[in-house]
C-alpha positions as CSV (number, residue, x, y, z in Angstrom):
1,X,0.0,0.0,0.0
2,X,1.4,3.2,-0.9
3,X,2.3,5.9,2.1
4,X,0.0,9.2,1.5
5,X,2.3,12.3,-0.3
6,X,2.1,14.3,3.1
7,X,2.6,12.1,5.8
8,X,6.0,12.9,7.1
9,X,5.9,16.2,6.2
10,X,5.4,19.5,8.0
11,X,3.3,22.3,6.6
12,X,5.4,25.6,7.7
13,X,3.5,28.0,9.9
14,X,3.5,31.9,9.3
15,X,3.8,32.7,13.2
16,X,2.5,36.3,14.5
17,X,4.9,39.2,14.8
18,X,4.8,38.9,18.3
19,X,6.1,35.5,18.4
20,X,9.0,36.0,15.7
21,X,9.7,39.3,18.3
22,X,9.8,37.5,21.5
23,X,12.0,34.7,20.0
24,X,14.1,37.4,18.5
25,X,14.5,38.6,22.0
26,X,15.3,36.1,24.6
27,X,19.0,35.6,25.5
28,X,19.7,31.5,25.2
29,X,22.5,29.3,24.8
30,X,22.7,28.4,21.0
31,X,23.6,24.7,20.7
32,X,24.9,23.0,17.9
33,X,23.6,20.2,16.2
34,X,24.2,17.4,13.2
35,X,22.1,17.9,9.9
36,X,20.4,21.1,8.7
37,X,18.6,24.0,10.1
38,X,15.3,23.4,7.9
39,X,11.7,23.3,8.0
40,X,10.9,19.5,8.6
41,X,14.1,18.6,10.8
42,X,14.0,16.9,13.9
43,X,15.6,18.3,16.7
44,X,17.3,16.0,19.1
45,X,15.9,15.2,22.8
46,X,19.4,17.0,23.7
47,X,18.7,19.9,22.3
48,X,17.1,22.5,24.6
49,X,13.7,24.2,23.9
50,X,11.6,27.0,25.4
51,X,8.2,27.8,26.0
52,X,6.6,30.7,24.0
53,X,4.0,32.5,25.9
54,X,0.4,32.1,24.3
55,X,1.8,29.8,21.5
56,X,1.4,26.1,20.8
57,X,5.2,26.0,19.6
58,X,8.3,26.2,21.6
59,X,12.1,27.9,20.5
60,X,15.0,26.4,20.2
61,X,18.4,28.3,19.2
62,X,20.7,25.6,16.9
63,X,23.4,25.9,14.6
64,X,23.3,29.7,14.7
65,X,19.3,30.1,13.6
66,X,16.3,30.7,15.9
67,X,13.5,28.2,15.2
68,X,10.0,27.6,16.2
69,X,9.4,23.9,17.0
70,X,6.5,21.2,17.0
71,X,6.8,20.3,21.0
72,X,5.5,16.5,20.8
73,X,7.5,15.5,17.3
74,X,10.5,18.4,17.7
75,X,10.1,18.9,13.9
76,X,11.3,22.3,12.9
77,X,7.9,24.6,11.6
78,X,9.6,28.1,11.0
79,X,12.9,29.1,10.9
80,X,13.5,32.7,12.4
81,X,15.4,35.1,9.4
């Protein structure tokens, strides 16, 4: 039986202002990671992440870029620019 075109894959979101300004804004510890910084990625259960008030992502700070996160697969959904 063939696997459905979009399981797998992770629609990117187009998070508020607000969000992308608060993420902007905290001071972290950037970590640094195997593989890419892209939309779709898993992060690793060593990487740190961090709540976002009044959002159902989380942040995480790897490999130089600030990214919003999926919290219960850690797949990447937005990468900050």
């Amino acid at each position: 039986m063939p696997v459905p075109a979009n399981v797998g894959v992770v629609q990117p979101i187009a998070p508020p202002p607000n969000v992308v300004s608060y993420v902007t804004m905290q001071a972290i510890q950037p970590v640094i990671v195997n593989g890419e910084v892209m939309i779709g990625a898993t992060l690793p259960a060593a990487a740190p992440v961090y709540p976002i008030p009044s959002s159902p992502y989380v942040f995480a700070y790897v490999n130089g870029q600030r990214v919003l996160v999926e919290p219960t697969a850690r797949k990447i959904v937005y990468v900050v620019r």
